[in-house]
RODO-2510 file (C-alpha; in nm, 4 decimals, decimal comma):
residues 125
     n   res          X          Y          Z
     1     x     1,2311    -3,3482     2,5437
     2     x     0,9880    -3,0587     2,6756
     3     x     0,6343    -3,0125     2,5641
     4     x     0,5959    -2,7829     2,2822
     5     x     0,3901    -2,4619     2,4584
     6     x     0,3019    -2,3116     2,1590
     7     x     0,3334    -2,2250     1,8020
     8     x     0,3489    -1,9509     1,5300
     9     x     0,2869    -1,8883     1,2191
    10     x     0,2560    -1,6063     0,9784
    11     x    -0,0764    -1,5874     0,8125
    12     x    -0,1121    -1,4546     0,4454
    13     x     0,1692    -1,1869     0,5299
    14     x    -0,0364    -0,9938     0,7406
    15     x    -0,0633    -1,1217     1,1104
    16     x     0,1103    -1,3812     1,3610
    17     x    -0,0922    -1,6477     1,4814
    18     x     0,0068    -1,7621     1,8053
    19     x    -0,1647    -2,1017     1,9833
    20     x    -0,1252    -2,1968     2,3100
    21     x    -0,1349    -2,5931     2,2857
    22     x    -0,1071    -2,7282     2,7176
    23     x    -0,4569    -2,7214     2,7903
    24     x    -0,5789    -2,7252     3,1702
    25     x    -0,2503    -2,5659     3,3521
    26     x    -0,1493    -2,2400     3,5056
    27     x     0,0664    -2,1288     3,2565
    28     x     0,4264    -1,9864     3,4298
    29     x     0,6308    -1,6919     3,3636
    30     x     0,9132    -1,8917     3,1427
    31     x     0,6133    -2,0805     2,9573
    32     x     0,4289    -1,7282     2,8581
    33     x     0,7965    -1,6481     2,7446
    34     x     0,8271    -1,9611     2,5363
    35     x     0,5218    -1,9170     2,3930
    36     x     0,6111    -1,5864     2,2957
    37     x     0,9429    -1,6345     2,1488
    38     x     0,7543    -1,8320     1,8994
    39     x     0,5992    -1,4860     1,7727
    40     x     0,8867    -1,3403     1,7867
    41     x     1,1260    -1,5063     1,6469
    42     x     0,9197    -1,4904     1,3099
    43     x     0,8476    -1,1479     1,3550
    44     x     1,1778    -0,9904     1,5940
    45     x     1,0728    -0,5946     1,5189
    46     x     0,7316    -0,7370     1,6299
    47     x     0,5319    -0,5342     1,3405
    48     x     0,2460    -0,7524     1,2781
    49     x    -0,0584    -0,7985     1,4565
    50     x    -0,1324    -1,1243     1,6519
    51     x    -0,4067    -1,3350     1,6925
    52     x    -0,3678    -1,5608     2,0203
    53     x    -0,5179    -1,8398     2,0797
    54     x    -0,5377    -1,9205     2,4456
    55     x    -0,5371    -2,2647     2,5515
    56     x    -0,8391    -2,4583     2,6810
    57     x    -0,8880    -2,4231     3,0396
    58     x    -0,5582    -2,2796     3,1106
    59     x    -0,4880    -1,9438     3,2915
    60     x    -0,1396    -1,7619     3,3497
    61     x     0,0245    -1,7490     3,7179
    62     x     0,0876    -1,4149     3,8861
    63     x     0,4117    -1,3848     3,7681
    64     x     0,3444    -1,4060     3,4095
    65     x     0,1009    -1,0970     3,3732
    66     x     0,4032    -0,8963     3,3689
    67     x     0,5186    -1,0780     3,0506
    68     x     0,2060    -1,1342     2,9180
    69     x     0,1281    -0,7183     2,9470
    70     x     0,4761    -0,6522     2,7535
    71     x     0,4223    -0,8797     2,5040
    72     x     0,0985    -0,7644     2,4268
    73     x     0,1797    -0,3661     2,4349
    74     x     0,5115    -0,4558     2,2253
    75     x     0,2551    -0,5691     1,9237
    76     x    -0,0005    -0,3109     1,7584
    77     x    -0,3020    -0,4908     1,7488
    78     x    -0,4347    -0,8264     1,9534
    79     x    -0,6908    -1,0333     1,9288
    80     x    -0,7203    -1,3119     2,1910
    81     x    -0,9883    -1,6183     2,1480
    82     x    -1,0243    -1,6942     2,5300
    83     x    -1,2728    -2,0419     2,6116
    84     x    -1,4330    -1,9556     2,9343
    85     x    -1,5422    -1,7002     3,2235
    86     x    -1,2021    -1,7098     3,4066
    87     x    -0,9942    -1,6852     3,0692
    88     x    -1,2104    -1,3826     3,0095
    89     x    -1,2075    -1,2215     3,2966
    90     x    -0,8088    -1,2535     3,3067
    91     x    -0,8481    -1,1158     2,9817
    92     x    -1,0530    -0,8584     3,0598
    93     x    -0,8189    -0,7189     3,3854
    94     x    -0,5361    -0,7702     3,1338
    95     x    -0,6821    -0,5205     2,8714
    96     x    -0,7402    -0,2875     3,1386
    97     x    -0,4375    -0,2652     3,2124
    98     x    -0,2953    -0,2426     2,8725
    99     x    -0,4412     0,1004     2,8386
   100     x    -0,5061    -0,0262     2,4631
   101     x    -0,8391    -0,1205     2,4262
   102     x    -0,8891    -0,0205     2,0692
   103     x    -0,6476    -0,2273     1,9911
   104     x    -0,6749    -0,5587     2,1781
   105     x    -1,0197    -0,6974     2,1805
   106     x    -1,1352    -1,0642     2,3128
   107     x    -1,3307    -1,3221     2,1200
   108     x    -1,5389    -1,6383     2,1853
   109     x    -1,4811    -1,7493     1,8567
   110     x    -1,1547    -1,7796     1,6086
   111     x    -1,3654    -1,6162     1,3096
   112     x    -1,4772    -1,3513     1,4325
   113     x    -1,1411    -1,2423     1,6124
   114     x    -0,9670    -1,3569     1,2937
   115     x    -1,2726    -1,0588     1,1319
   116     x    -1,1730    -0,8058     1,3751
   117     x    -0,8112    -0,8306     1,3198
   118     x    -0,7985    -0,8226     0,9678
   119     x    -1,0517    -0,4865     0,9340
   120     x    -0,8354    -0,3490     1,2101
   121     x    -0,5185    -0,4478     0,9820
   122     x    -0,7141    -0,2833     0,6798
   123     x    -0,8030     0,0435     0,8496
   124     x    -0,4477     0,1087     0,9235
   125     x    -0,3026     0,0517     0,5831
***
């Protein structure tokens, strides 16, 4: 049996929250896509907003930016916890390229991107 990647949950009928569990890998292509396909199999018109929760000390291969930048522009807000320098600066370059910025943001912390989202959520109701 394969390692679980990650998991998803709905949160008070408002927001995914998605968790990267393999700490300390580069995360491939097929695992971004698992980890996804958590997400979306609760949510398959992907309508709510995520929260992500990167794993510790883990950073995506090349080839996976191209999922991770569809799977993030396919939802209508993000927030992403990231846990160091090179998780944020992937972050960062990742945002940039989204072309979304008011609508993705990065966090240090789980409460305060768990904040964000939900006055983000609020604001567009």
């Amino acid at each position: 049996m394969s390692e679980q990647i990650a998991r998803a949950r709905i949160i008070d009928q408002a927001y995914i929250e998605l968790e990267f569990l393999i700490e300390d890998v580069a995360l491939s292509k097929e695992d971004v896509a698992k980890g996804w396909l958590e997400a979306n199999t609760l949510d398959p018109q992907k309508k709510f907003p995520v929260l992500l929760l990167t794993a510790k000390w883990s950073l995506p291969e090349n080839e996976a930016f191209k999922q991770i930048l569809a799977e993030i522009n396919s939802r209508p807000i993000v927030a992403v916890v990231v846990h160091d320098l090179s998780q944020r600066l992937v972050g960062n370059f990742t945002l940039n390229l989204t072309g979304k910025s008011k609508n993705i943001k990065l966090f240090d912390e789980v409460e305060a991107a768990r904040t964000w989202l939900i006055k983000k959520i609020a604001s567009r109701d």
